[in-house]
BAFI-3210 file (N, C-alpha, C; in Angstrom, 3 decimals, decimal comma, padded with zeros to 6 digits):
// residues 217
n [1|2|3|4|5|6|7|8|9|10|11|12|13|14|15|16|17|18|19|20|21|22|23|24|25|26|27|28|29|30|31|32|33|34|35|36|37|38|39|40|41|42|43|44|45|46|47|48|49|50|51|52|53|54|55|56|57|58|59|60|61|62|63|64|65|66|67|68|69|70|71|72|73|74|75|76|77|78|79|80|81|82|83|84|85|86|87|88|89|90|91|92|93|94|95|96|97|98|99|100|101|102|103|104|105|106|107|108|109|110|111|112|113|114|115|116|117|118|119|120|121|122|123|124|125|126|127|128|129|130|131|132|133|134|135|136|137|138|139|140|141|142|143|144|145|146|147|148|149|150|151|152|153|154|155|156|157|158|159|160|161|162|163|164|165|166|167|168|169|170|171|172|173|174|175|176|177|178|179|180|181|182|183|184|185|186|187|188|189|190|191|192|193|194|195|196|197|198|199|200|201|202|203|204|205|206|207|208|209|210|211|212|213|214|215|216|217]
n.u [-039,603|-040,310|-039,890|-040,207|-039,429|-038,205|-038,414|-040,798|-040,839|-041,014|-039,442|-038,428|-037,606|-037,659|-036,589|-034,388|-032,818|-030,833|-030,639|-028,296|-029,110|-030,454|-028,521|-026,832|-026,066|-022,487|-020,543|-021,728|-020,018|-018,757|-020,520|-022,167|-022,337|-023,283|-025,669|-027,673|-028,443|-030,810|-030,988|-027,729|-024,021|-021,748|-019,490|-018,872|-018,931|-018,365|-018,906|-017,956|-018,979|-021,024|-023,020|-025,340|-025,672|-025,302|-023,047|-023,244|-025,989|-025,287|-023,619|-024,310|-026,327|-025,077|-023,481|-025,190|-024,081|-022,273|-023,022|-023,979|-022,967|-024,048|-022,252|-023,412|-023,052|-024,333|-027,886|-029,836|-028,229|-028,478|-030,922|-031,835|-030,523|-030,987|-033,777|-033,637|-032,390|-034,607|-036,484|-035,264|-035,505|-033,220|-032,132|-029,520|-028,260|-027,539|-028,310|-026,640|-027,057|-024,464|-021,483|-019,161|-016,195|-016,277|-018,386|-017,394|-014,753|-015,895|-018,166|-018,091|-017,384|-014,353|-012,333|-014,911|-015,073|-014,512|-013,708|-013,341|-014,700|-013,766|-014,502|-013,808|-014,014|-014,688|-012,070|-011,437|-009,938|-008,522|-005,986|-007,001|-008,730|-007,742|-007,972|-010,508|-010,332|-011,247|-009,306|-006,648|-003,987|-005,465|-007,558|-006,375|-005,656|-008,482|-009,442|-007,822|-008,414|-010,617|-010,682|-010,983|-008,233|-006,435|-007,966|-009,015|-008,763|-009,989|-009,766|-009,951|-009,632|-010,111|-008,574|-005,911|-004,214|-004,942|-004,439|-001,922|-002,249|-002,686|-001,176|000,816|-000,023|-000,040|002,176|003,262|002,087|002,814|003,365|001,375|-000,384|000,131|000,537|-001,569|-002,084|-005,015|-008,395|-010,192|-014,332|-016,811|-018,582|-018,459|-018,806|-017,873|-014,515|-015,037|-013,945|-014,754|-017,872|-019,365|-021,633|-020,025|-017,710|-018,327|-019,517|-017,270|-015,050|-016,730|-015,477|-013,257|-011,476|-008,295|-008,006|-007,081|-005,838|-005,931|-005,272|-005,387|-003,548|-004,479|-001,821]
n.v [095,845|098,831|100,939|103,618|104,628|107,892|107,257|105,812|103,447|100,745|099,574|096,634|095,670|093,532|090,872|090,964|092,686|094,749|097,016|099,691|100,916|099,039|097,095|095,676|098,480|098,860|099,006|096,921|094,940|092,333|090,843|088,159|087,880|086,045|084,820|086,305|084,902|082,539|080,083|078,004|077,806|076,320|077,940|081,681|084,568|087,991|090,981|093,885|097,078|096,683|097,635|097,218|094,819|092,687|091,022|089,110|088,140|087,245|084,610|083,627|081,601|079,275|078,550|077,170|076,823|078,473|081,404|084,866|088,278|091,135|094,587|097,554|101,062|103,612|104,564|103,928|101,941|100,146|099,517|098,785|096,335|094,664|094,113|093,344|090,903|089,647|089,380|087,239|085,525|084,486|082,942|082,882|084,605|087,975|091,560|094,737|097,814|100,108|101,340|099,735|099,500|100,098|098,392|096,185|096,837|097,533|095,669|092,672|089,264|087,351|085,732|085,054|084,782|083,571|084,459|087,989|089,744|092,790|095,223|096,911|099,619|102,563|105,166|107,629|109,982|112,336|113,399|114,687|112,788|110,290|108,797|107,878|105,866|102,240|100,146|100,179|100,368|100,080|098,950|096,628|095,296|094,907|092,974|090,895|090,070|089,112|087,595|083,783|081,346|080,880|082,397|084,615|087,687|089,208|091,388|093,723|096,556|099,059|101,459|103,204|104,741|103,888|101,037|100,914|102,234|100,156|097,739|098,766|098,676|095,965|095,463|096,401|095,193|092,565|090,946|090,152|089,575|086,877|087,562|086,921|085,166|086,311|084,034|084,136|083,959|081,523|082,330|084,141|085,913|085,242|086,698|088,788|089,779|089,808|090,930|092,544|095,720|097,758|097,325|096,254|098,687|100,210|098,569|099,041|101,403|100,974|100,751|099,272|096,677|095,443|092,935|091,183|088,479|088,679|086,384|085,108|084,772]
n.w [100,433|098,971|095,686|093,993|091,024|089,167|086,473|086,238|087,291|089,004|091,442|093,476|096,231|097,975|100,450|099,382|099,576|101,451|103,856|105,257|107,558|108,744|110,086|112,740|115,664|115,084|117,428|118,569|118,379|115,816|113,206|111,320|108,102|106,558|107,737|106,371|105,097|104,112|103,758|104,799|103,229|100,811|100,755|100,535|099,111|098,614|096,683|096,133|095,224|093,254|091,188|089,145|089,204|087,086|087,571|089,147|088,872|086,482|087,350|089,707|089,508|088,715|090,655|092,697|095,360|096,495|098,471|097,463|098,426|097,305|097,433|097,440|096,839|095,660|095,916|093,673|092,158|093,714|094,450|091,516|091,623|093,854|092,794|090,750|091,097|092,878|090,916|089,591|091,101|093,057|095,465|096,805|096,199|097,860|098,191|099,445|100,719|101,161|102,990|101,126|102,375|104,996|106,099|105,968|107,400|109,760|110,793|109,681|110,811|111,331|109,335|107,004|104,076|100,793|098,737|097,685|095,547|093,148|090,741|088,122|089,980|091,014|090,114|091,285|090,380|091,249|092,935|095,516|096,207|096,052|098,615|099,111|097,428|096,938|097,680|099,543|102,261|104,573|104,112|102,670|104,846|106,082|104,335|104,600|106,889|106,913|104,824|104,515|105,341|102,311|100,913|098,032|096,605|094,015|091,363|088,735|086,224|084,498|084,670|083,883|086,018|088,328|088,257|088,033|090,676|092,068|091,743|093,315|095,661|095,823|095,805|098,547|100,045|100,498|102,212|102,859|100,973|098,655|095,092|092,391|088,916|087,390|086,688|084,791|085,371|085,468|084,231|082,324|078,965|076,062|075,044|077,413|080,350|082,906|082,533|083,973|083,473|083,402|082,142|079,545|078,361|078,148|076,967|074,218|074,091|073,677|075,419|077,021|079,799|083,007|084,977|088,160|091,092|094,554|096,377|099,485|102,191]
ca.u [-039,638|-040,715|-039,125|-040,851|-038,203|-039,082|-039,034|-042,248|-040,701|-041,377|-038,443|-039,024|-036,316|-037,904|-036,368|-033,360|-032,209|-030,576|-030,487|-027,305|-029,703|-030,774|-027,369|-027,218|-024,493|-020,982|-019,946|-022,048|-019,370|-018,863|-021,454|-021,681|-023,156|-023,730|-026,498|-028,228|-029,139|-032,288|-029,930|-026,329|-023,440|-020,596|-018,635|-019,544|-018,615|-018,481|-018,811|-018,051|-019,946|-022,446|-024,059|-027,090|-026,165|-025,190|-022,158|-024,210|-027,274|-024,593|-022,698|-024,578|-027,365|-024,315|-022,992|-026,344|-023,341|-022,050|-024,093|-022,977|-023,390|-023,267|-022,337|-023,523|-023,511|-025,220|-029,345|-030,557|-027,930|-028,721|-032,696|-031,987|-029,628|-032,074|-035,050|-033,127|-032,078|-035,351|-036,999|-034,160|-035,740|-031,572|-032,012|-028,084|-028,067|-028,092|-027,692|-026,629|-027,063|-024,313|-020,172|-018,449|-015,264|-016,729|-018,873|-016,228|-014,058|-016,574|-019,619|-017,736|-016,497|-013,387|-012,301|-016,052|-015,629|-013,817|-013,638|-013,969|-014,728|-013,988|-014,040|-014,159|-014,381|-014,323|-010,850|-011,413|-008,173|-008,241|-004,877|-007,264|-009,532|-007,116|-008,197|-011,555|-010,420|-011,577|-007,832|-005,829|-003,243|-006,286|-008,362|-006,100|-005,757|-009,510|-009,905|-007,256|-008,608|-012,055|-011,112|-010,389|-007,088|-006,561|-009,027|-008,452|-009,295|-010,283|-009,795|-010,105|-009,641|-009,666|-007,677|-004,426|-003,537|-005,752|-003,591|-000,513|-002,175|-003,284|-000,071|001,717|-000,394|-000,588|003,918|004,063|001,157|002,872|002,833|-000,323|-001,010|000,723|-000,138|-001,306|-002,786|-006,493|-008,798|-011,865|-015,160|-017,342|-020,473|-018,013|-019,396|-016,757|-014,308|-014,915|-013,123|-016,039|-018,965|-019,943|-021,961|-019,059|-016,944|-019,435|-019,635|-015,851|-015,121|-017,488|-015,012|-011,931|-010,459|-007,858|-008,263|-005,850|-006,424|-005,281|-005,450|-004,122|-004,088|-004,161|-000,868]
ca.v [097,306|098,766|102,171|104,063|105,554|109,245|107,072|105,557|101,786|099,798|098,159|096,041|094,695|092,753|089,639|090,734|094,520|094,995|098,492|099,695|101,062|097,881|096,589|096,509|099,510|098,483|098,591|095,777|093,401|091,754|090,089|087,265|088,430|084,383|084,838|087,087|084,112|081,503|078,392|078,112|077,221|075,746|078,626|082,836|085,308|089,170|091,543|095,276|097,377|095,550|098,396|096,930|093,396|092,166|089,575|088,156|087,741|085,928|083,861|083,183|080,659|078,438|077,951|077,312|075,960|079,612|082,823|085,946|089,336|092,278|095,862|098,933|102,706|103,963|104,002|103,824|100,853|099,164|099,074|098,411|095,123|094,093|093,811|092,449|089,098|089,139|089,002|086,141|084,493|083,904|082,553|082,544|086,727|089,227|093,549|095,401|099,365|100,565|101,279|098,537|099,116|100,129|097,119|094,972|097,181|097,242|094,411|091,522|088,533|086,618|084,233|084,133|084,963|082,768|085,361|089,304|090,823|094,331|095,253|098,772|100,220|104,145|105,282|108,732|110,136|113,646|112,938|114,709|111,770|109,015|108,471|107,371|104,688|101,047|099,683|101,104|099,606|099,734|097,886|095,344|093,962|094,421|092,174|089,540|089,576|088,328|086,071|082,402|080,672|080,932|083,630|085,768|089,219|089,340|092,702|094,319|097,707|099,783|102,769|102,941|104,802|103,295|099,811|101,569|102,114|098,581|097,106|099,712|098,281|094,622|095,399|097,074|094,584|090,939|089,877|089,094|088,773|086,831|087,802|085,524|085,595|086,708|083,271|084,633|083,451|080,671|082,813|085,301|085,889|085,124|087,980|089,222|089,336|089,324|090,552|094,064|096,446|099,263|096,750|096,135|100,431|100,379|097,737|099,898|102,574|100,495|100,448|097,893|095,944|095,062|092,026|090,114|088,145|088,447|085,405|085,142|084,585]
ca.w [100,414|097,390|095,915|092,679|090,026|088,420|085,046|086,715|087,211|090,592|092,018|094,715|097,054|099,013|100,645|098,686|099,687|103,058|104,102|106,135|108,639|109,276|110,828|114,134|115,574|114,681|118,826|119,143|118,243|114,459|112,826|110,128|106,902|106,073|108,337|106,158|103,819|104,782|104,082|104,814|101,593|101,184|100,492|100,762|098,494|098,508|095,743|096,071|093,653|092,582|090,397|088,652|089,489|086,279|087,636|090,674|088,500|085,572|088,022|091,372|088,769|088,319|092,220|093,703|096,604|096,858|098,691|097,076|098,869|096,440|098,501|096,740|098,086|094,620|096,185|092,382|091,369|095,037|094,389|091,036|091,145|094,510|092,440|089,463|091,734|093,242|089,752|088,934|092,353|093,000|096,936|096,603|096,621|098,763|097,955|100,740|100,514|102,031|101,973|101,228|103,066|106,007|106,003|105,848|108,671|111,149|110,728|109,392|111,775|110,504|108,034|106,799|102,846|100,477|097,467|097,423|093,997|093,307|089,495|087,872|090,446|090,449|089,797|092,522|089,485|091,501|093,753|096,403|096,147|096,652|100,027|098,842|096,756|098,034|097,893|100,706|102,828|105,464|103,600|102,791|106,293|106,866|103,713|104,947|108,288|106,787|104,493|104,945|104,504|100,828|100,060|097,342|096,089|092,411|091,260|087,777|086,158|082,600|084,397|084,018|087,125|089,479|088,344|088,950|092,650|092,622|091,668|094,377|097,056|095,772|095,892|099,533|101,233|099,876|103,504|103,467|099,656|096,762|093,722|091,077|087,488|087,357|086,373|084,149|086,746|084,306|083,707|081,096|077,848|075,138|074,387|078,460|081,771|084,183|082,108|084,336|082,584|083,118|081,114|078,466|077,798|078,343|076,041|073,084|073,746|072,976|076,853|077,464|081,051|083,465|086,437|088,993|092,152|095,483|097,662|101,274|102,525]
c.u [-039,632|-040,214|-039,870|-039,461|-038,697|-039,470|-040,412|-042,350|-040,573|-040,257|-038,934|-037,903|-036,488|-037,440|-034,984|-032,146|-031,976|-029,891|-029,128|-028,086|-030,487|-029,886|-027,374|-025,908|-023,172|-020,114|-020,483|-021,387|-019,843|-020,105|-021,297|-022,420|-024,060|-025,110|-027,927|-029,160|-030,155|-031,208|-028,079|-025,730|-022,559|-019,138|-019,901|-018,634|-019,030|-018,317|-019,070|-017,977|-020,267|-022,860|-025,127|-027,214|-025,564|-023,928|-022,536|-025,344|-026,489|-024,345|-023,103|-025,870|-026,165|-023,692|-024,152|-025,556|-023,158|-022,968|-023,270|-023,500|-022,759|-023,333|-022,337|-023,813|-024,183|-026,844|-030,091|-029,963|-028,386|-029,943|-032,534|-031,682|-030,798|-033,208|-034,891|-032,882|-033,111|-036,252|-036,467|-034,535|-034,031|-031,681|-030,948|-027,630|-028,484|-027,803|-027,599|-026,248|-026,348|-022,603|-019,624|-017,484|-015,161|-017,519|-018,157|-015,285|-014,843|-017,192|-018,757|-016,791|-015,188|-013,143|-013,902|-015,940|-014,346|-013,169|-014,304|-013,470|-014,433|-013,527|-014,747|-014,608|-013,940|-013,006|-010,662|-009,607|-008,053|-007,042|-005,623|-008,587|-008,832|-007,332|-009,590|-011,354|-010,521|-009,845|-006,867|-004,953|-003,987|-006,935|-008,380|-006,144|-007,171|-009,661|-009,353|-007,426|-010,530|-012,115|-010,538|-009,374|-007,356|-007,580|-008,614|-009,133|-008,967|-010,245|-009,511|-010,267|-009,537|-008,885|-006,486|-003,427|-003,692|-004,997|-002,564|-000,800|-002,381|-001,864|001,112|001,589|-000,186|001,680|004,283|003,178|001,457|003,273|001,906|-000,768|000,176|-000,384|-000,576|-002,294|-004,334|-006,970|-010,021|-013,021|-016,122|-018,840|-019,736|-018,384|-017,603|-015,844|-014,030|-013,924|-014,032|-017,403|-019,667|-020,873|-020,949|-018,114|-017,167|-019,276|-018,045|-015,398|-015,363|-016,256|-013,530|-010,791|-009,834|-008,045|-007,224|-006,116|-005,558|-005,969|-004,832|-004,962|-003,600|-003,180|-001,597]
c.v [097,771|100,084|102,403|105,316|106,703|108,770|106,044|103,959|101,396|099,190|097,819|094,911|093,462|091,257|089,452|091,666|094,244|096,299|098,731|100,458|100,063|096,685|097,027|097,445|098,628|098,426|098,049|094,754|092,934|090,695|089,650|087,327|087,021|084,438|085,827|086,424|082,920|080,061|078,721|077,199|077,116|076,895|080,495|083,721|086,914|090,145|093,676|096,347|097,001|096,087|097,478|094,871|092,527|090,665|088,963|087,727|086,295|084,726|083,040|081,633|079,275|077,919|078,416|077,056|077,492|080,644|084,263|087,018|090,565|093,315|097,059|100,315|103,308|103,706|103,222|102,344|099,850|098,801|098,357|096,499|094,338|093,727|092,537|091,038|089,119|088,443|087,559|084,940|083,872|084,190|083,125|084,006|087,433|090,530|093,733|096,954|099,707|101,263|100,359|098,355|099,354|099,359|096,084|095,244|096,858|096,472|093,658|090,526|088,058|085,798|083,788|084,514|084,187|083,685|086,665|089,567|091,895|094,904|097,027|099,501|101,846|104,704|106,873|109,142|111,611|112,904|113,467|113,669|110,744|108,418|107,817|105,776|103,346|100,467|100,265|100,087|099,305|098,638|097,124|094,724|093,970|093,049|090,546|089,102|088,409|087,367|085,415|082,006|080,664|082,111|084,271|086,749|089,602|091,152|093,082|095,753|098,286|101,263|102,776|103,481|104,409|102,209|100,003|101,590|100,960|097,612|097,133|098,708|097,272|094,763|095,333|095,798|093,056|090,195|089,618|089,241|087,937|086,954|086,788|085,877|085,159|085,311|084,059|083,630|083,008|081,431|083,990|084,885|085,749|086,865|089,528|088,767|088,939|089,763|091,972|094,672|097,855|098,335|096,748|097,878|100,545|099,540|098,991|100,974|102,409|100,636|099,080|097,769|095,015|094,235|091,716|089,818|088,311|087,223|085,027|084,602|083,764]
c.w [098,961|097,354|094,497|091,968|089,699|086,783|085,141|086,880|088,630|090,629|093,206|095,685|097,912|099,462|099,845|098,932|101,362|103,074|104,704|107,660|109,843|109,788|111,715|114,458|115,714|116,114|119,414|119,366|116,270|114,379|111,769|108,973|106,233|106,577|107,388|104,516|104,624|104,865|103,608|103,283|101,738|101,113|100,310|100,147|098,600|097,291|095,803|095,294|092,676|090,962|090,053|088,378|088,498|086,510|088,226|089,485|087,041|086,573|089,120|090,359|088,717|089,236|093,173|095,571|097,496|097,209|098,440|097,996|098,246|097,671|097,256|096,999|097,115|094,903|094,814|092,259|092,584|094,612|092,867|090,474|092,817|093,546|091,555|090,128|092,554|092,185|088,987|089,992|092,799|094,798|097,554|096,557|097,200|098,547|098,954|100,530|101,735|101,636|102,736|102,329|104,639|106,687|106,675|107,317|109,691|112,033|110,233|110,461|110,398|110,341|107,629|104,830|102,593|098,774|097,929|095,715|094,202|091,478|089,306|089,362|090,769|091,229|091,368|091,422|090,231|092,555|095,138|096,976|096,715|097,571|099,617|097,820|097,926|098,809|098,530|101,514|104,157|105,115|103,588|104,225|106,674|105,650|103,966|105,867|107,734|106,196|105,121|104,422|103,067|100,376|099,211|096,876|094,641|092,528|089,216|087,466|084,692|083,266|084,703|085,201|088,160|088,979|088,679|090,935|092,616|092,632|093,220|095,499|097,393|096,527|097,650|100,609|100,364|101,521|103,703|102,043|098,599|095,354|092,771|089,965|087,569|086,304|086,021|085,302|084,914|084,109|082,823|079,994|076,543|074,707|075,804|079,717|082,735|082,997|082,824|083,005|082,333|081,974|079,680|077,691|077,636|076,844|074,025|072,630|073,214|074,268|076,730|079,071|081,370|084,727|086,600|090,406|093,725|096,476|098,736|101,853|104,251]
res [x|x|x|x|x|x|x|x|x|x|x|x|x|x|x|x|x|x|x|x|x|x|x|x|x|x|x|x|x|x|x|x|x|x|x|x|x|x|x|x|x|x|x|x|x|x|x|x|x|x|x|x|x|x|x|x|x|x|x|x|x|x|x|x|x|x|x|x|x|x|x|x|x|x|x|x|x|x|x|x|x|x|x|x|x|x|x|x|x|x|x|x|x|x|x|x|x|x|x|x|x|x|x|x|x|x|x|x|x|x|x|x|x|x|x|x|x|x|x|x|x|x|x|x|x|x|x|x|x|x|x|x|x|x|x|x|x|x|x|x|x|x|x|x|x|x|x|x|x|x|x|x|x|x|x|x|x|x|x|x|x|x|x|x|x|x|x|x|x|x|x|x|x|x|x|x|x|x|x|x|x|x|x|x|x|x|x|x|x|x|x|x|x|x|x|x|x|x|x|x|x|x|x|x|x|x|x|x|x|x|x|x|x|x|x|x|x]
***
């Protein structure tokens, strides 16, 4: 499926972009996102907000074993990070235009991911926002219901109150996570945590960055 920008550039998803219209309805019963790759891997990874691709396109070249599935609700950064790992020919990736945590609540069977990402992701700092943030005490149990024994949930942040909520949540939901110290992922550039492009602009501006892990109790 091909999509034309207004700055007059062709992206082209094809064989790489999965629509959210193109899931079947959510009171069909869960479905296995693994399925959404040509050959099965030893392990399945999730990545929620993708934007323009930049950690899947570092990282997924180096665990041809692993199938990543970025989730992006941004149409522009969705077509754009689709094209980008079709252009990279990366078998091993899939975009999915859609929202993440609804994704994950509704369409996902369980215990099928072995790692969720979730880095920078947007802070929602209005207190009448809060509800929009990914990290919720909902969330967490859809995320521990999906992964597998041991799974853990990489997470990263440059805002300082959105870690305060992350900490809150990681404090009140330790039945089903322990915490543990954030492992840099081997496709970081010297000097990085993961390597994002919000990091990268962040970084420029002289943000410090705050991680961790929680793993699946």
């Amino acid at each position: 499926m091909s999509f034309g920008l207004s700055r007059g550039k062709t992206l082209d998803t094809t064989g790489y972009g999965i629509l959210h219209s193109e899931l079947p309805p959510f009171d069909q019963g869960y479905i296995d996102p693994r399925d959404f790759f040509d050959k099965p891997a030893n392990s399945f990874e999730i990545e929620i907000g993708s934007g323009k691709g930049t950690f899947l396109v570092k990282q997924a070249p180096l665990n041809p074993e692993i199938n990543y599935l970025g989730i992006e609700y941004a149409a522009e950064f969705y077509r754009y990070a689709a094209d980008r790992v079709r252009r990279h020919s990366l078998n091993n990736v899939r975009i999915l235009y859609s929202n993440a945590t609804e994704f994950i609540r509704f369409w996902c069977a369980d215990q099928i991911a072995s790692v969720i990402h979730l880095y920078f992701s947007d802070p929602w700092p209005k207190k009448r926002h809060h509800k929009r943030r990914v990290i919720q005490d909902q969330s967490l149990l859809d995320f521990h219901r999906i992964l597998e024994p041991n799974g853990k949930l990489h997470i990263v942040t440059d805002h300082a109150d959105l870690w305060e909520w992350y900490e809150d949540h990681a404090k009140r939901n330790q039945h089903l996570f322990d915490r543990k110290e954030f492992a840099k992922p081997e496709s970081v550039a010297k000097g990085e945590i993961v390597g994002t492009n919000f990091e990268r602009k962040y970084a420029k501006e002289g943000r410090s960055f705050k991680a961790m892990t929680l793993l699946k109790r």
